[in-house]
Backbone bond lengths (Angstrom), bond angles and torsions (degrees), N, CA, C in turn:
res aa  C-N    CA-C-N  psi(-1)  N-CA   C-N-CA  omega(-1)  CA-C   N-CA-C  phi
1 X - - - 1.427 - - 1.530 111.08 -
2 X 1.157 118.12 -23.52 1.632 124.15 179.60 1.343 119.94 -87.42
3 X 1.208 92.07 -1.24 2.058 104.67 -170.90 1.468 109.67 -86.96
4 X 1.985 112.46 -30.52 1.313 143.92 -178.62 1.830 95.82 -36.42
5 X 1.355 100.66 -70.39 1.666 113.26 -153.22 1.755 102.32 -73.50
6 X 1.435 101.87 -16.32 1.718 99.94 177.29 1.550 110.90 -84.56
7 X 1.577 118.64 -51.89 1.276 117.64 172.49 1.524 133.33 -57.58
8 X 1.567 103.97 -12.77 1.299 117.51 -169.08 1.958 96.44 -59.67
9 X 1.268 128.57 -67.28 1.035 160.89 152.37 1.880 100.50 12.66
10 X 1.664 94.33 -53.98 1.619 119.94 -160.38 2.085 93.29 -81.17
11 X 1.273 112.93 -52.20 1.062 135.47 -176.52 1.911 102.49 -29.77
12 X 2.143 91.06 -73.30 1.228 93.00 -176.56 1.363 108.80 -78.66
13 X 1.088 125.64 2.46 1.743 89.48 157.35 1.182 123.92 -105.90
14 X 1.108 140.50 9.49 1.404 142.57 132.26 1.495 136.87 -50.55
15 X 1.565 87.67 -16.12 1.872 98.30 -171.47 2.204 79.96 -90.32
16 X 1.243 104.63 -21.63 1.657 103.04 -174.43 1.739 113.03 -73.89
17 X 1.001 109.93 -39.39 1.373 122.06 176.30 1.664 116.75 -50.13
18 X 1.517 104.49 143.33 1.153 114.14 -151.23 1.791 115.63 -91.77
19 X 0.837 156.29 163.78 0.884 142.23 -152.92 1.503 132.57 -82.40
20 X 1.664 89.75 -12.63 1.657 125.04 -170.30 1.577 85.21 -90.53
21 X 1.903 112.82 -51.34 1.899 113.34 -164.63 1.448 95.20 -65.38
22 X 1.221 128.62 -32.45 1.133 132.72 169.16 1.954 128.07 -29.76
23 X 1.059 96.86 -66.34 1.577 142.85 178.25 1.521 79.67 -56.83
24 X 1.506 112.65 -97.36 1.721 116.05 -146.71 1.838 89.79 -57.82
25 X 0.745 133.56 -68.21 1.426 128.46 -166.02 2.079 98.83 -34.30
26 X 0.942 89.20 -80.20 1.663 78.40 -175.88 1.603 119.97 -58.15
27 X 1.528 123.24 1.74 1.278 129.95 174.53 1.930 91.66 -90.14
28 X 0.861 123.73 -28.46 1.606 116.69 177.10 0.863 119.68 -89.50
29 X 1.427 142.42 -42.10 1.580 160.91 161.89 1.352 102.31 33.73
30 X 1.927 97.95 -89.39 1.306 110.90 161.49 1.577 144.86 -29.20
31 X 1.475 104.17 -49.87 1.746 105.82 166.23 1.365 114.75 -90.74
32 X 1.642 141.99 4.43 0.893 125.00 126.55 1.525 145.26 -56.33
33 X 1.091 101.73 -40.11 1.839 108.68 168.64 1.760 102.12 -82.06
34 X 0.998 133.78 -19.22 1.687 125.00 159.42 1.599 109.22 -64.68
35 X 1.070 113.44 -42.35 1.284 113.46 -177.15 1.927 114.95 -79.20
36 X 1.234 111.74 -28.93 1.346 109.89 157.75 1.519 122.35 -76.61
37 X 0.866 135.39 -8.43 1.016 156.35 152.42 2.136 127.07 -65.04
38 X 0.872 94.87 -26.70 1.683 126.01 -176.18 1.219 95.10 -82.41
39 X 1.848 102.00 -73.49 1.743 111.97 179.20 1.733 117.26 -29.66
40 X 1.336 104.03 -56.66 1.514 124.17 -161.75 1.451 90.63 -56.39
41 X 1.666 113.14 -69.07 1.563 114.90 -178.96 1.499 129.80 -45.26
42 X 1.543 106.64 -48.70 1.782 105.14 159.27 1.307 117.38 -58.81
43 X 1.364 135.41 -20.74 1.346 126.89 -178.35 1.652 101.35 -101.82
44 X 0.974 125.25 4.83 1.833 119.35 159.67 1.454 104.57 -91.30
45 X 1.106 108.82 -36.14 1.555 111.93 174.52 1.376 130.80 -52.67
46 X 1.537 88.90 -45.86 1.791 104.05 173.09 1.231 107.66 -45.35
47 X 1.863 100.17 -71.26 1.212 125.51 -151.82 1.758 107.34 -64.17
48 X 1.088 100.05 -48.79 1.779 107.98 171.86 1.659 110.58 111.58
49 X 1.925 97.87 17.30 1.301 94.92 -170.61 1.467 103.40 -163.21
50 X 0.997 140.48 146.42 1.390 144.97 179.11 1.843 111.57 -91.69
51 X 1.402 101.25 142.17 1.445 112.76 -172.87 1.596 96.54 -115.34
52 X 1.639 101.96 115.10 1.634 103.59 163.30 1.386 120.23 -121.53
53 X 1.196 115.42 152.13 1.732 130.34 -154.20 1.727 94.93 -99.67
54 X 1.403 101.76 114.37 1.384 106.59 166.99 1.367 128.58 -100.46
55 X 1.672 157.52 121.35 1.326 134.01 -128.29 2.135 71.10 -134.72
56 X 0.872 99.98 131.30 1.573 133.71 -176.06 1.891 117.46 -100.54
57 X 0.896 142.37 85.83 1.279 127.59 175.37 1.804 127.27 -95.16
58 X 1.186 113.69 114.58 1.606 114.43 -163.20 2.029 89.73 -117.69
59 X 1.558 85.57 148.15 1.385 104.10 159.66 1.122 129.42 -96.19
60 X 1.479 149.71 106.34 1.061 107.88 178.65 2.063 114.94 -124.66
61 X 1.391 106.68 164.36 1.521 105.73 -158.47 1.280 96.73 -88.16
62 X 1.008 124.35 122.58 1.538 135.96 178.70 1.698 106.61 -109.28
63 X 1.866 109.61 -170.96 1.120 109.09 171.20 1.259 93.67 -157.70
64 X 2.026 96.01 122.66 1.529 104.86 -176.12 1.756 122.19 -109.64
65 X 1.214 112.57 177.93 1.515 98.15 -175.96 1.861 94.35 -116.74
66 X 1.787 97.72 144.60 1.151 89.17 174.07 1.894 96.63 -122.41
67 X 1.369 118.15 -157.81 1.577 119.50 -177.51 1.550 100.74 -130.13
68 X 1.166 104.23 126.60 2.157 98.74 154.76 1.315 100.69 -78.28
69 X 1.360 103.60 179.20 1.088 130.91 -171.78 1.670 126.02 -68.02
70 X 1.707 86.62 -29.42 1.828 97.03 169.72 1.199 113.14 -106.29
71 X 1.378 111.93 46.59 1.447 115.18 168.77 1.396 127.37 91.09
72 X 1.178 118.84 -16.06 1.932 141.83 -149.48 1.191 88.64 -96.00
73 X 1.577 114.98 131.73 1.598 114.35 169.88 1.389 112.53 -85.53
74 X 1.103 130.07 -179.96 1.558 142.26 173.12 1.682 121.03 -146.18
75 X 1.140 129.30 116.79 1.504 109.86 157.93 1.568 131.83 -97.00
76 X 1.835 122.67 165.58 1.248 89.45 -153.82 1.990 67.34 -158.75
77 X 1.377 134.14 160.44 0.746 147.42 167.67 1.464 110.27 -69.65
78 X 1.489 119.79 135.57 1.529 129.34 172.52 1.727 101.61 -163.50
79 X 1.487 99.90 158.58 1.434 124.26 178.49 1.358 107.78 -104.88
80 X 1.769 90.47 144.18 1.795 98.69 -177.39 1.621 95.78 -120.02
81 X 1.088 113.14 148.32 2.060 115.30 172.22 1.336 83.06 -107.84
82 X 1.568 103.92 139.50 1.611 135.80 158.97 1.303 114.43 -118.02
83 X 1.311 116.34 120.84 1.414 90.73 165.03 1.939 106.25 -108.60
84 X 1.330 97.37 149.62 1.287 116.49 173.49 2.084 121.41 -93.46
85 X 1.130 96.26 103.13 1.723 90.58 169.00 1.664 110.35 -97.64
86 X 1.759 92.56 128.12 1.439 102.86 171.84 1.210 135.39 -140.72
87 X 1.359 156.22 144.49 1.436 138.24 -105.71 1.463 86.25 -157.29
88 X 1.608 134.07 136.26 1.217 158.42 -115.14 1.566 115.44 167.29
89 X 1.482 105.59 125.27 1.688 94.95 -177.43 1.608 109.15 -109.82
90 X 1.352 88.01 130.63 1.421 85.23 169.25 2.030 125.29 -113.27
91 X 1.498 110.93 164.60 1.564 118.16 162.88 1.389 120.63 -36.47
92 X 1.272 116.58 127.96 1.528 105.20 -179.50 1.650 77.28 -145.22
93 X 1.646 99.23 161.93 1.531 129.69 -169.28 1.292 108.32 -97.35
94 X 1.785 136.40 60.13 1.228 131.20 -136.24 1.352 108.88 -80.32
95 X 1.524 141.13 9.79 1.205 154.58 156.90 1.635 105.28 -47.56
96 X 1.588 88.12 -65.65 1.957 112.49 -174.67 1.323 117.69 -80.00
97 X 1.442 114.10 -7.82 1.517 122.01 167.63 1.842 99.82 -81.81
98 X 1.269 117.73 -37.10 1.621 122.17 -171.34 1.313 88.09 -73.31
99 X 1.215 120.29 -69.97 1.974 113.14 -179.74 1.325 107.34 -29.75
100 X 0.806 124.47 -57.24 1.676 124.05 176.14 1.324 123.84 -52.88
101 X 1.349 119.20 -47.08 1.298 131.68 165.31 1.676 100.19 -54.52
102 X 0.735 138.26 -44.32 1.633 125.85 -148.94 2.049 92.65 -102.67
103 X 1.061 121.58 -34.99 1.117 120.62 137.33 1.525 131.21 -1.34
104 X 1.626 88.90 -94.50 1.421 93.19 -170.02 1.696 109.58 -85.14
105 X 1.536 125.21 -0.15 0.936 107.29 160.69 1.605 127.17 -72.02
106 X 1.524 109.33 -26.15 1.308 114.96 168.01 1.471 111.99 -61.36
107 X 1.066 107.46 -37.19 1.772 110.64 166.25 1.414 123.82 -55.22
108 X 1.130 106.11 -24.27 1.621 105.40 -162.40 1.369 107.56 -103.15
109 X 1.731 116.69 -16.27 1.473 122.00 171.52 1.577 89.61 -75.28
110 X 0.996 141.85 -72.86 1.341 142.18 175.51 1.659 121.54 -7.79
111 X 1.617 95.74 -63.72 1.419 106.67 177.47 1.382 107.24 -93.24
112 X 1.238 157.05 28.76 1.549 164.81 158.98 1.410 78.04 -94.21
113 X 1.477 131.19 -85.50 1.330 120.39 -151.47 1.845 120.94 -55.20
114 X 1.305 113.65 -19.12 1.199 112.57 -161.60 1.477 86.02 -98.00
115 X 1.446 131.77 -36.80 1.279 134.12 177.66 1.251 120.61 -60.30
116 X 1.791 117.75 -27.52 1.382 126.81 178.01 1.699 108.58 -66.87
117 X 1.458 102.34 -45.13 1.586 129.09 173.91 2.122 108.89 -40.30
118 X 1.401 84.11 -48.77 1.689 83.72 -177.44 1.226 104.18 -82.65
119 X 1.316 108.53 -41.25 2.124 87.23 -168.41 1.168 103.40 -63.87
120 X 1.100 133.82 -26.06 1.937 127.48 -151.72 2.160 79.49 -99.55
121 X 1.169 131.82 -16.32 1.474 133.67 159.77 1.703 99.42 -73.29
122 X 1.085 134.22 -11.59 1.473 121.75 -174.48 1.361 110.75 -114.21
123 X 1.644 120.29 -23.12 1.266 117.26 150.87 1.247 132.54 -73.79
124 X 1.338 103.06 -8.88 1.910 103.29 177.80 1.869 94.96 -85.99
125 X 1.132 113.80 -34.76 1.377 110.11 -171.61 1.714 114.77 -72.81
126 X 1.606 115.46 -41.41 1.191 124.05 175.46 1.435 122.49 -119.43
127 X 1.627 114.02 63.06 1.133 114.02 -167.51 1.758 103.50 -70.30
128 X 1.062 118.94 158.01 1.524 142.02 -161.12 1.644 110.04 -88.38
């Protein structure tokens, strides 16, 4: 429910985007998330270890104020959910992390070229 008022933001500017930004954005999709993906793997590599995100949820018992009706405050016990994100390194098999790397770079020449193919297909369609 809290994600609503952040994405809203993302929403309208996509409803703004043009029909061509339209086009190349979803003609890249793919070699953008390959390429975030790449990042992550060269930086386990560096590091010699992989970082994973653990999302934590705590209650905790607070004490809130509410109002009557003639104005008079009151407090009264209630619970709040937090969630906590927290980041942890773990073992990785850096042989099979490089296999991977070399992988998806072969992947990503693959999808760069077919991706180059659509945008320069999205400027012939929505020239400016």
């Amino acid at each position: 429910m809290r994600r609503i008022p952040f994405l809203l933001p993302l929403v309208v500017l996509a409803a703004c985007a043009t029909p061509r930004e339209q086009c190349i954005r979803d003609a890249t999709s793919q070699l953008r998330i390959l390429n975030a993906l790449i990042n992550e793997t060269q930086g386990n590599l560096a590091r010699g270890y992989a970082i994973v995100e653990e999302q934590e949820v705590r209650t905790l018992s607070r004490t809130c104020r509410g109002r009557n009706e003639d104005g008079s405050t009151f407090r009264f016990p209630c619970d709040e959910t937090e969630t906590v994100t927290t980041t942890r390194p773990v073992a990785i098999d850096l042989n099979a992390e490089q296999d991977k790397l070399n992988s998806m770079l072969e992947r990503q020449r693959l999808v760069k070229a077919a991706s180059d193919q659509a945008v320069g297909q999205c400027i012939a369609t929505y020239p400016e």
